[in-house]
C-alpha positions as CSV (number, residue, x, y, z in Angstrom):
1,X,-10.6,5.9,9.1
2,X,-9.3,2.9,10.9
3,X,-8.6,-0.7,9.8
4,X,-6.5,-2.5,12.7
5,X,-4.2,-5.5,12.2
6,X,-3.9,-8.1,14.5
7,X,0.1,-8.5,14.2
8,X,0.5,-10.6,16.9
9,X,-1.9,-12.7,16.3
10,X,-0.5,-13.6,12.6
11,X,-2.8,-11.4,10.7
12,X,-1.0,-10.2,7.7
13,X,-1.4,-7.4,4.9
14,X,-1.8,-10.0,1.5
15,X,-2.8,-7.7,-0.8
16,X,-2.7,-3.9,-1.8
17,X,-5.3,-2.5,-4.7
18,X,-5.2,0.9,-6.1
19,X,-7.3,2.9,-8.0
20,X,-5.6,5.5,-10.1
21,X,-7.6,8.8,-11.5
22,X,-6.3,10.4,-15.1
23,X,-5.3,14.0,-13.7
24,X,-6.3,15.3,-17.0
25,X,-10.2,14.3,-16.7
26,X,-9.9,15.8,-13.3
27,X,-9.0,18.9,-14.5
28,X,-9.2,19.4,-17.9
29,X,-5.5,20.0,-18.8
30,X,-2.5,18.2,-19.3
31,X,-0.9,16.9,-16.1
32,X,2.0,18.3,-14.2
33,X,5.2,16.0,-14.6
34,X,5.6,15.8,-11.1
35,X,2.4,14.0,-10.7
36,X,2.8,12.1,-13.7
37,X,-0.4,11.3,-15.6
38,X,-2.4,9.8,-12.3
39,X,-3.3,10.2,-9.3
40,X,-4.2,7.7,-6.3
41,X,-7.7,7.5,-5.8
42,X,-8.7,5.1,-3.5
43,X,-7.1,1.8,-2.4
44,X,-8.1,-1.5,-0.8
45,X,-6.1,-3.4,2.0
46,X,-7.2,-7.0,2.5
47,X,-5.5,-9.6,5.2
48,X,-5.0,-13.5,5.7
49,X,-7.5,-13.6,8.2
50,X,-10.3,-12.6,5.1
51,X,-10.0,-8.7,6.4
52,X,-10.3,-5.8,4.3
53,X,-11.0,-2.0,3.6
54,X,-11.6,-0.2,1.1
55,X,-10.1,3.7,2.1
56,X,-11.7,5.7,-0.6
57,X,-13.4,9.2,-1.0
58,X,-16.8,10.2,0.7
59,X,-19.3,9.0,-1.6
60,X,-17.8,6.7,-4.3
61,X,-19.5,3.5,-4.4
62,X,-16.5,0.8,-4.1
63,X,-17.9,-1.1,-7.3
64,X,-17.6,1.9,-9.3
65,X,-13.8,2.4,-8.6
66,X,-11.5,-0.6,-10.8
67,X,-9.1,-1.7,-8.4
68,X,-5.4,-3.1,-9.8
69,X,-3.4,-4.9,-7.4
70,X,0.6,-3.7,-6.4
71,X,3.2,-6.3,-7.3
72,X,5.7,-7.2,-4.6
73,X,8.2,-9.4,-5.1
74,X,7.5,-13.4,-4.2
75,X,7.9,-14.9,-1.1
76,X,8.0,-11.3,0.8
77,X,5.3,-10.3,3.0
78,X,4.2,-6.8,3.0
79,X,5.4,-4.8,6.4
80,X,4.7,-0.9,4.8
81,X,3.7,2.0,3.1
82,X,5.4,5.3,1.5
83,X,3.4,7.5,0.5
84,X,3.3,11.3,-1.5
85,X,0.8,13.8,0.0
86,X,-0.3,17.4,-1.9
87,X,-2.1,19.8,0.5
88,X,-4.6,20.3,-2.3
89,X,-4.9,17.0,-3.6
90,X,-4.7,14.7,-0.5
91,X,-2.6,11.6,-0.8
92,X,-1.7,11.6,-4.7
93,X,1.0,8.0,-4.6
94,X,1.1,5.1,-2.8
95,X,3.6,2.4,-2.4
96,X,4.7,-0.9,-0.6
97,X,7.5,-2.4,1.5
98,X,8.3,-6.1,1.5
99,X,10.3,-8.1,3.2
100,X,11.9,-12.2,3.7
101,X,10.1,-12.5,7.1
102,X,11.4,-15.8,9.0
103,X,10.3,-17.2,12.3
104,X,13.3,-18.5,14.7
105,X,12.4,-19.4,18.3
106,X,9.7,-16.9,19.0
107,X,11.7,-14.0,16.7
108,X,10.6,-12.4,14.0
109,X,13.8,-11.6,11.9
110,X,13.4,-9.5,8.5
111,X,15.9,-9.4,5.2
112,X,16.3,-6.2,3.8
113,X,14.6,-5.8,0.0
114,X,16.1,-3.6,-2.3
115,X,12.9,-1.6,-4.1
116,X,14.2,1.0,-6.8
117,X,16.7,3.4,-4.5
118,X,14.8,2.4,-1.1
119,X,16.0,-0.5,1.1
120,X,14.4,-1.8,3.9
121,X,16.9,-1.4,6.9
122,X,17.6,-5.3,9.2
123,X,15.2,-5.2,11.8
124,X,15.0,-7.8,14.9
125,X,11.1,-7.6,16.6
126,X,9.8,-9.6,19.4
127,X,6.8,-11.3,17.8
């Protein structure tokens, strides 16, 4: 699957959807507590520029999968993804990274966030 960004051109990531899948009605026992009690199924990615995709498995109708929106904190822009991957269950957790993002004279200049134990590391991009 591929879903490009036009960075450069001001397109950004303005909202991330997941879908989340009860391990138990998967498999007919109690989850594991590393997994917790779901499991990402399918999420959505849409952009300012009215862009989206919906990266879900083979076959699911993307009206049949409800779709909760991730929470980042206001006035941050999303710049990333961390992810959890099982070799029998695919990706199983997703998550974002936000950040301040400022323009000064042509630069783009990020703010580290603080999210849980990860922070975002000061970055300095040509834009």
């Amino acid at each position: 699957m591929h879903f490009p960004i036009d960075g450069p051109g001001g397109e950004i990531i303005e909202t991330v959807e997941v879908n989340l899948v009860d391990l138990k009605s998967l498999y007919g026992e109690p989850a594991q507590s590393f997994y917790g009690h779901r499991k990402l199924r399918s999420f959505k990615i849409s952009t300012n520029y009215g862009n989206s995709f919906h990266f879900q498995p083979a076959g699911d109708a993307p009206d049949e999968l409800p779709l909760r929106p991730m929470v980042i904190a206001p006035g941050t822009t999303i710049t990333g993804f961390y992810a959890s991957q099982n070799p029998e269950m695919g990706l199983i957790s997703l998550g974002v990274i936000s950040e301040v993002i400022r323009r000064i004279r042509e630069r783009c200049i990020t703010k580290p966030i603080e999210h849980a134990s990860l922070v975002v590391k000061r970055n300095k991009r040509q834009s």
